[in-house]
C-alpha positions in Angstrom: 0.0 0.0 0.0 1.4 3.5 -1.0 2.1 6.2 1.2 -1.2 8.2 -0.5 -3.3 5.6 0.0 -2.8 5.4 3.9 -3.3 8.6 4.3 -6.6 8.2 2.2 -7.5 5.5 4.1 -7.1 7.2 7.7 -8.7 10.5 6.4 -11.8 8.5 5.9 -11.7 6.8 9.5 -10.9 10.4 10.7 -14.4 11.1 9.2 -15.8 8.5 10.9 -15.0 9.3 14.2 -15.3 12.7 13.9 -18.0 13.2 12.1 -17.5 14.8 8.0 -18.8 18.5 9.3 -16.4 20.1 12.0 -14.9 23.3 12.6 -11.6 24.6 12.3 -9.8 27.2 13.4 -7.8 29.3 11.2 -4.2 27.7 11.3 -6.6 24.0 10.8 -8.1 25.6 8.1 -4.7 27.0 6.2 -3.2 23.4 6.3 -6.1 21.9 5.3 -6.5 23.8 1.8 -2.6 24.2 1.6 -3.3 28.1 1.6 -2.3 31.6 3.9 -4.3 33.2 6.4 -4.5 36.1 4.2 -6.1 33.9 1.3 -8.6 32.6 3.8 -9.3 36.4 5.2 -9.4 37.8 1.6 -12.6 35.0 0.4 -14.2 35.9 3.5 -14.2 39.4 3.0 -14.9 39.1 -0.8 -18.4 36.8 0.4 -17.5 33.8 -1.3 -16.5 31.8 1.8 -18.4 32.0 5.5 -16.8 32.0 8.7 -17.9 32.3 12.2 -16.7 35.1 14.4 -19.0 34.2 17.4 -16.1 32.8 19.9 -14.0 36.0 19.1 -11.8 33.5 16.6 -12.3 32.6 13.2 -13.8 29.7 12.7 -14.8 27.8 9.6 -16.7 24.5 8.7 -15.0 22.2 6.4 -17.9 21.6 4.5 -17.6 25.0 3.7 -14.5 24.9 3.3 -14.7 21.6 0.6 -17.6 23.8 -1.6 -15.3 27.0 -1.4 -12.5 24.7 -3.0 -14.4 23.6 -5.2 -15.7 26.4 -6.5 -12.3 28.7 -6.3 
């Protein structure tokens, strides 16, 4: 088994356990879509991705996250 595929595989039991919606704080976020804070802060601004401000941190859902991918 590859190196890719393990991590594939582990993603999914990730998932599992912690359920596919979550949210992340910003550094989470940043190494999850492999981009900057300031890319993150500039879609939010811009509309095209939500965030939540409520705690006093950023915080965004990876389902968001996944359909702002997408569509970026």
């Amino acid at each position: 088994m590859t190196f890719f595929a393990i991590m594939e595989k582990l993603d999914q039991i990730e998932e599992k356990i912690d359920g596919v919606d979550r949210w992340l704080v910003t550094s989470d976020a940043c190494k999850y879509c492999g981009l900057s804070p300031k890319s993150l802060k500039r879609a939010v601004m811009k509309g095209a991705l939500k965030c939540s401000t409520a705690t006093g941190k950023n915080l965004y859902l990876k389902s968001n996250l996944d359909n702002w991918l997408r569509n970026y």
